[in-house]
N, C-alpha and C positions, 0 to 999 in steps of 0.2 A: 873806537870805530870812527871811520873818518866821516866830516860833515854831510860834505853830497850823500853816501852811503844812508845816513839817519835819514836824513829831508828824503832821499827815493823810498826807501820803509814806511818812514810816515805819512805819504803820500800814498802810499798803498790802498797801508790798513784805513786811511780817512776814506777811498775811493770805495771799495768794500764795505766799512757801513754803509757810506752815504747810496751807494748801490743796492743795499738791502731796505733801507728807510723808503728812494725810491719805488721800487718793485710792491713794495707793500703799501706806502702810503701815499706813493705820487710825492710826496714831498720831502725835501732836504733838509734838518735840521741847520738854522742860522750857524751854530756854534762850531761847526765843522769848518764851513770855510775859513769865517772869522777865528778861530785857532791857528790852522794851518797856516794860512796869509802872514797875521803876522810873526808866528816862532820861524819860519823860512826867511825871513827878513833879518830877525835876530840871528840863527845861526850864520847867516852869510854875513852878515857885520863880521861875527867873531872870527868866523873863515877869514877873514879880509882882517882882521888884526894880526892871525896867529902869522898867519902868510905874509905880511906885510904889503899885501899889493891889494888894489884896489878894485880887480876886476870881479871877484865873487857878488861884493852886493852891489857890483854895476852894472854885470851879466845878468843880474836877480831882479833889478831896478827897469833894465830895457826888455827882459820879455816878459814880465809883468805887464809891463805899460800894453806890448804889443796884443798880449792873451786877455787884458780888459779892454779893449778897444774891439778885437773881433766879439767878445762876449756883449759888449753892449749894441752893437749892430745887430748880432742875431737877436738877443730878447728884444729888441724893438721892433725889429721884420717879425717877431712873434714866431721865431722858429724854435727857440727856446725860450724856459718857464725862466725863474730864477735863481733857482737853485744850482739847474747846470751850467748857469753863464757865472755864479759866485764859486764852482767848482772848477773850473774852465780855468778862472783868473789863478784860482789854488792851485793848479797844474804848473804854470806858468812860473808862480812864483818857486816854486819848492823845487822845480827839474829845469832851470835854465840852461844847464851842457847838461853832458851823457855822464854819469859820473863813473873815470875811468877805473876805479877799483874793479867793478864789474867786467873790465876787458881781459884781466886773467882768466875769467871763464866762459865771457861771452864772446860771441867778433861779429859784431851788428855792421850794416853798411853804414856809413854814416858818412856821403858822399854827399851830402847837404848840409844846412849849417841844420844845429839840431832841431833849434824850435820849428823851423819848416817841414821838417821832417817827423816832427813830435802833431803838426796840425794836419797835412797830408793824411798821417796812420788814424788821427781820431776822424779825420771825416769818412776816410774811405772805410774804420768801422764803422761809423754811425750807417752810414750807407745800408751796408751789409746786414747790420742789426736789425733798423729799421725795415729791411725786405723779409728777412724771417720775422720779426714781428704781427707786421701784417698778413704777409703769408698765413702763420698760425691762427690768426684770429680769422683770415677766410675759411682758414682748414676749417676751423670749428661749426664756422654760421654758416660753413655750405654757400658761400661766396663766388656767382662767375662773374666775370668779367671779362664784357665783350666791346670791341674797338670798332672803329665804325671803316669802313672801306677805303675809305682815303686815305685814313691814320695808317692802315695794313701795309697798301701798296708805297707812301711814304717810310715807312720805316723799313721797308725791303729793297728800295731803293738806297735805301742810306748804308745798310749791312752788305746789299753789292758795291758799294764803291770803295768800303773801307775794306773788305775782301780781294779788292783787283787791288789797292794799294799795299796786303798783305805781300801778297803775291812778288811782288816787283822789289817792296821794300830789304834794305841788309837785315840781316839775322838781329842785330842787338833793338832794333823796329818793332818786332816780328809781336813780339807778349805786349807791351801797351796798346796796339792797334786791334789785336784779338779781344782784348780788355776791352777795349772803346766797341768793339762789335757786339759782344754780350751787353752790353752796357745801353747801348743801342736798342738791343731789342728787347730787355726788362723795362726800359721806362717807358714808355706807353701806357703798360699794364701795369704799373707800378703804381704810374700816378693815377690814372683813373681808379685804380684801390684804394689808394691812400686815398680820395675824396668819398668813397662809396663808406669806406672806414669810421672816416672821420665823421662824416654825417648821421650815419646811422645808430655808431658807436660808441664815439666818443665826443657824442655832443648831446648833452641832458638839459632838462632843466629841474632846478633843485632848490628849494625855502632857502631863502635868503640866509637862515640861520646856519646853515650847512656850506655858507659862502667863506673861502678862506683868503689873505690878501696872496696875488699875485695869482689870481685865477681870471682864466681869460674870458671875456663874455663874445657869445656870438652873435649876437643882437644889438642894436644903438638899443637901451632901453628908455623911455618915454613917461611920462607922469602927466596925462590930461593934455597931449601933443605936444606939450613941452620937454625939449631931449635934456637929457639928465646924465647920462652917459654913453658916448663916441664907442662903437665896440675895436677902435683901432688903435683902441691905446693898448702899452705892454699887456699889464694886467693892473687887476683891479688894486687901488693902494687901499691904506687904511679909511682918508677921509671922504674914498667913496663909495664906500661900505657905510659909513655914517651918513654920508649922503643920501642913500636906497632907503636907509631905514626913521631918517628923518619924513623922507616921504612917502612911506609906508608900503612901500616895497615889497611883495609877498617872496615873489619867486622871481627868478632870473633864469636864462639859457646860457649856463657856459658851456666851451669847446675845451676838452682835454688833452695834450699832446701824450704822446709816449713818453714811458719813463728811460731817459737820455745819459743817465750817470752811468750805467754800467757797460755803455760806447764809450764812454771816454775813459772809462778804466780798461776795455779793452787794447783801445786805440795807444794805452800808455805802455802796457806790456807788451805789444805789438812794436814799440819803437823800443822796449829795451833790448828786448830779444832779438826780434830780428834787425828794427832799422830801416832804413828806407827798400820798399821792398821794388822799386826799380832798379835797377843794374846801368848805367848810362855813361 
């Protein structure tokens, strides 16, 4: 079986645990990524001997770089934990091109170079994920969410103007501008959920003992008005967990994000299959 072919398989089945470990335990076993990262490194070396050319672990080497660079950005904006910014980078490394064996049965657009077209499909799943997400969890707790009069007539003004530019626009226009109108008018309601969510939901506080590293705290926490820890950091390391418990730290308030692994497993089957799902 040819390389790219293994590296897209084993990329899979690592996204599918690591999907399932999420959903259940919020957290991502280390040894997933750190496997994956570096055997996609080695089979692309060997790719690039058997080949004799040098572009497999150059291609492997530059969107690696580019897939840990967006990964450390967002675990610092604290949009992601760690686990999905150490999965993210495993994407990266393991699926730098589309690999063409796949094109005898598939015929993806891929009218972008891939990794752009590989981050486009994971965010705009994350997107989508994240709204049913929240959704479900308001289905459940019987959740409304109301905007306040300004936000209404603002965001109705914004779906008319993108509507008279449907209108007027050529045909190949026509589906991203419609996109941008839906798009338009879920986020208002979206984000004031996602904060109504987040607050009420997904932000506990919990004995120190039940503190794991790279857990976010939503509070500066304090020791006799003395701040002890900044709640703006990624997430909590080792040595400030020893920190907390040096000074006798009972309980903490941390914020928990959604479990994010099984967006970006979406977002990867999403660009094999189909590909960049604009037409342009």
């Amino acid at each position: 079986m040819p390389i790219p072919l293994i590296l897209t398989f084993l990329l899979i089945i690592f996204l599918l645990i690591a999907s399932i470990y999420d959903l259940k335990t919020r957290e991502v076993p280390d040894w997933l990524p750190y496997t994956l990262i570096p055997t996609a490194f080695i089979l692309k070396l060997l790719q690039s001997i058997i080949t004799k050319s040098p572009n497999p672990i150059i291609y492997t080497t530059a969107t690696f770089a580019v897939f840990w660079l967006l990964s450390l950005l967002l675990y610092h904006a604290r949009q992601w934990g760690g686990g999905d910014a150490k999965m993210f980078m495993a994407i990266g490394a393991a699926l730098p091109t589309y690999p063409t064996q796949l094109l005898k049965y598939l015929a993806p657009n891929l009218n972008l170079p891939f990794p752009l077209i590989l981050i486009i499909n994971i965010l705009i799943a994350g997107s989508v994920y994240g709204i049913l997400y929240f959704s479900f969890i308001a289905s459940k707790n019987n959740i409304k969410v109301k905007l306040s009069k300004k936000i209404k007539i603002l965001t109705l003004m914004l779906i008319a103007f993108i509507l008279a530019l449907l209108i007027i626009s050529p045909p190949l226009t026509k589906p991203p501008l419609l996109a941008l109108a839906v798009l338009i008018a879920l986020f208002p309601y979206a984000t004031k959920l996602s904060r109504i969510i987040q607050t009420k939901y997904l932000t506990k506080t919990i004995s120190l003992s039940k503190v794991t590293e790279g857990d976010w705290i939503a509070r500066d926490i304090y020791k006799n008005k003395k701040l002890l820890i900044k709640k703006s950091i990624p997430g909590l390391a080792l040595e400030d967990i020893a920190l907390l418990k040096k000074n006798n730290i009972k309980t903490i308030t941390v914020r928990y994000g959604i479990p994010f692994v099984p967006a970006l497993l979406l977002g990867t089957l999403l660009t094999l299959l189909i590909g960049n799902l604009f037409v342009f």
